[in-house]
MARBA-299031 format. One record per atom (N, C-alpha, C, O): residue in three letters; x, y, z. Coordinates in steps of 0.02 Angstrom, whole numbers, padded with zeros to 5 digits, always signed. Example, Ala and Ser with C-alpha at 12.3 -4.5 7.8 and 13.67 -1.06 7.14 Angstrom:
ALA+00660-00284+00390 ALA+00615-00225+00390 ALA+00660-00165+00390 ALA+00712-00166+00423 SER+00642-00112+00354 SER+00684-00053+00357 SER+00645+00002+00394 SER+00670+00057+00402 
***
This chain:
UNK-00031+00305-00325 UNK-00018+00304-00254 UNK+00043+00344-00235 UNK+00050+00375-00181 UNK+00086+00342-00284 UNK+00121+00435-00265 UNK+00203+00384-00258 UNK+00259+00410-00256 UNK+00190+00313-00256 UNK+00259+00275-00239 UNK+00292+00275-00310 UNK+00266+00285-00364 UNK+00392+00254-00287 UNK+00415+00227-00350 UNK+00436+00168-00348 UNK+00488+00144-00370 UNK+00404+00152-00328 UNK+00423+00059-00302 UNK+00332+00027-00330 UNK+00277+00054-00324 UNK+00354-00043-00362 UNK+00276-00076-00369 UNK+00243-00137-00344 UNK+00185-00157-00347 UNK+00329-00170-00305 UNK+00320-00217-00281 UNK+00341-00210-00201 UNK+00402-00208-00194 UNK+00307-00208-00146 UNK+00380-00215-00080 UNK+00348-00282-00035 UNK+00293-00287-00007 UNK+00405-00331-00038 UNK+00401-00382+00023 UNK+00443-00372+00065 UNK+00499-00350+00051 UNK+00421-00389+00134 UNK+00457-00378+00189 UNK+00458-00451+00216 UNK+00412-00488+00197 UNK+00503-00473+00255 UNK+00535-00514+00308 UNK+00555-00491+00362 UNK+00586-00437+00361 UNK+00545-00520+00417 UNK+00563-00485+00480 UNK+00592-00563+00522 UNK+00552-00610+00528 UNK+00653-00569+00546 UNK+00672-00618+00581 UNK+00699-00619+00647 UNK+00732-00568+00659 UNK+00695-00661+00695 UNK+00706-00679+00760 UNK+00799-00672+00755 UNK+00826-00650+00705 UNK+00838-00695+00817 UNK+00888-00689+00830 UNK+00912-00760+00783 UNK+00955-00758+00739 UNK+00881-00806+00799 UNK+00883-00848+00785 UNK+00859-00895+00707 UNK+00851-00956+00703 UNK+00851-00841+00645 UNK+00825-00843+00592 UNK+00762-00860+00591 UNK+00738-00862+00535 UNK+00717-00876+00645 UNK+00638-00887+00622 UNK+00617-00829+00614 UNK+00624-00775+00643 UNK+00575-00855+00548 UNK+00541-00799+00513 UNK+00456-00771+00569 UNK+00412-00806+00593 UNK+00466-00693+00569 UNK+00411-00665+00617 UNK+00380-00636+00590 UNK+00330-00607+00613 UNK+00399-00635+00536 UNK+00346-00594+00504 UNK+00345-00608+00412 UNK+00385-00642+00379 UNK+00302-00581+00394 UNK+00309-00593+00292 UNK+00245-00573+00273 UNK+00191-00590+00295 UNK+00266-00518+00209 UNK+00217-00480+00186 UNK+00243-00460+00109 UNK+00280-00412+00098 UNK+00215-00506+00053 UNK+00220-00497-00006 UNK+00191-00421-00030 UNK+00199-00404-00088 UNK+00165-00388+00006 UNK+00125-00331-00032 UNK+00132-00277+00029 UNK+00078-00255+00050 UNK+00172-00262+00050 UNK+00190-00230+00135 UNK+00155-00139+00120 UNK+00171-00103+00072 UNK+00116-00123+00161 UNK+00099-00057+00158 UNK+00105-00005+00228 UNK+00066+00041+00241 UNK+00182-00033+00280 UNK+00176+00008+00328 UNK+00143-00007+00371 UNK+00107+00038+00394 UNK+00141-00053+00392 UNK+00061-00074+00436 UNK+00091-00114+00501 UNK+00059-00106+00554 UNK+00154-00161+00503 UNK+00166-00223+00534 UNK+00151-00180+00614 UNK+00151-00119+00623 UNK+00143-00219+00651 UNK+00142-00194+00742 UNK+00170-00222+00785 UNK+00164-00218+00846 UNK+00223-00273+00732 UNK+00282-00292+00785 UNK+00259-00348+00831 UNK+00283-00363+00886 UNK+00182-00388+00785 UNK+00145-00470+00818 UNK+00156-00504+00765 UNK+00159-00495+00704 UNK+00164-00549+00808 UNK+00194-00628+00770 UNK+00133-00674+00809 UNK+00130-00689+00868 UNK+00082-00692+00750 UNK+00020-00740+00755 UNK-00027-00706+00806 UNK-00056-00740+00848 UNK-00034-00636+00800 UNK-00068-00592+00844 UNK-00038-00564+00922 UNK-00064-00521+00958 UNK+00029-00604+00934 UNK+00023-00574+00991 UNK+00087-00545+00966 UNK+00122-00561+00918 UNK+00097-00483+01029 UNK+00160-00433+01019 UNK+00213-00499+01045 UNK+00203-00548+01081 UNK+00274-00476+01009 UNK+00371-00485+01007 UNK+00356-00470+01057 UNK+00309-00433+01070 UNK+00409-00505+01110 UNK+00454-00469+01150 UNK+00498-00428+01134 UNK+00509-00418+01075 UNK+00539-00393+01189 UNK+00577-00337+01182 UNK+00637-00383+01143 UNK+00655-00439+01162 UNK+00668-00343+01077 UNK+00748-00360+01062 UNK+00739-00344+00999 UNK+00690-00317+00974 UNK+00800-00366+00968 UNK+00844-00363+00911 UNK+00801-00412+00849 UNK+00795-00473+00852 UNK+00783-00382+00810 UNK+00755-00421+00755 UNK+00793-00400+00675 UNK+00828-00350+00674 UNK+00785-00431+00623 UNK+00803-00428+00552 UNK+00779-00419+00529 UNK+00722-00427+00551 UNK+00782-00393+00463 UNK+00728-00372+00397 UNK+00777-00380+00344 UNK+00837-00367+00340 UNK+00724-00409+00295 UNK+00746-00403+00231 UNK+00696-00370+00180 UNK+00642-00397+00167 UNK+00714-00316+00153 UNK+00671-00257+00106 UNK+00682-00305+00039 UNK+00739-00322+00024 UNK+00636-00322+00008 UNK+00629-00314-00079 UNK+00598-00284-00112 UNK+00541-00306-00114 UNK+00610-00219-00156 UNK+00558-00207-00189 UNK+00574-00185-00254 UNK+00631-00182-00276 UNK+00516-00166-00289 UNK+00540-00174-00370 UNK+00523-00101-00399 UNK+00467-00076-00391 UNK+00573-00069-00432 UNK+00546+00010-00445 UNK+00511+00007-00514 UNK+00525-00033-00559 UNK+00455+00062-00517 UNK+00445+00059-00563 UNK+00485+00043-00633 UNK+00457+00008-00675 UNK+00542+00064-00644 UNK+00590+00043-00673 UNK+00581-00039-00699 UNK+00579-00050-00760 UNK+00576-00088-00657 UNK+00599-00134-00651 UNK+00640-00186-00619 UNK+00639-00248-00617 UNK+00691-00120-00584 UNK+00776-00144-00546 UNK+00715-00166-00482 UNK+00661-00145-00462 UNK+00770-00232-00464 UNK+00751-00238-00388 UNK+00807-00201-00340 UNK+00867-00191-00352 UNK+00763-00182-00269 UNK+00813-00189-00228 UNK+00821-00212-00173 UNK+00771-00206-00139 UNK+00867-00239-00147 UNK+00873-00270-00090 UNK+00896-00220-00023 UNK+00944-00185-00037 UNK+00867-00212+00052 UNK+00900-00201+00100 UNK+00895-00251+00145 UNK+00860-00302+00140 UNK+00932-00234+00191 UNK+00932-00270+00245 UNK+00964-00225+00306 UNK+01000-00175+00304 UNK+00939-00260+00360 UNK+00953-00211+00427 UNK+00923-00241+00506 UNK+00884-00290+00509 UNK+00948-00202+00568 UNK+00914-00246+00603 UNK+00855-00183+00640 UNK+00841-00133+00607 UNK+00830-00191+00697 UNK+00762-00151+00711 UNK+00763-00165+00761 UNK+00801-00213+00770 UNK+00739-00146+00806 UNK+00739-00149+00911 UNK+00663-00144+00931 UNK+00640-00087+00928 UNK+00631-00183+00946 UNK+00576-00176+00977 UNK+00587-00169+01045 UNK+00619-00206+01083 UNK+00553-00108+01059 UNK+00550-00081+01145 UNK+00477-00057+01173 UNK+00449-00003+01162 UNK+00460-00102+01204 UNK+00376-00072+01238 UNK+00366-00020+01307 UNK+00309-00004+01325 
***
């Protein structure tokens, strides 16, 4: 598949730590709905894990702006 990563989960969280999202096997895809319907506009969190071929994990984190 051309990646160097073998594992990636994503988290995506509210202002307020509820979780909006979660994807053990994440391929680029999310559309920014939580139980089908779209977020409102704002400030959300993420937490990146993923595992390189290597082995090493890594961790990011960051925040993201949804604007319609």
């Amino acid at each position: 598949n051309g990646t160097c990563a073998k594992v990636v989960k994503v988290n995506v969280y509210n202002r307020w730590g509820g979780l909006v999202y979660n994807n053990d096997n994440y391929r680029n895809d999310w559309q920014g709905t939580y139980k089908g319907k779209a977020l409102p506009d704002g400030t959300y969190y993420y937490v990146i894990k993923y595992q390189l071929i290597n082995g090493r994990e890594v961790i990011l984190k960051g925040s993201l702006t949804i604007l319609r």
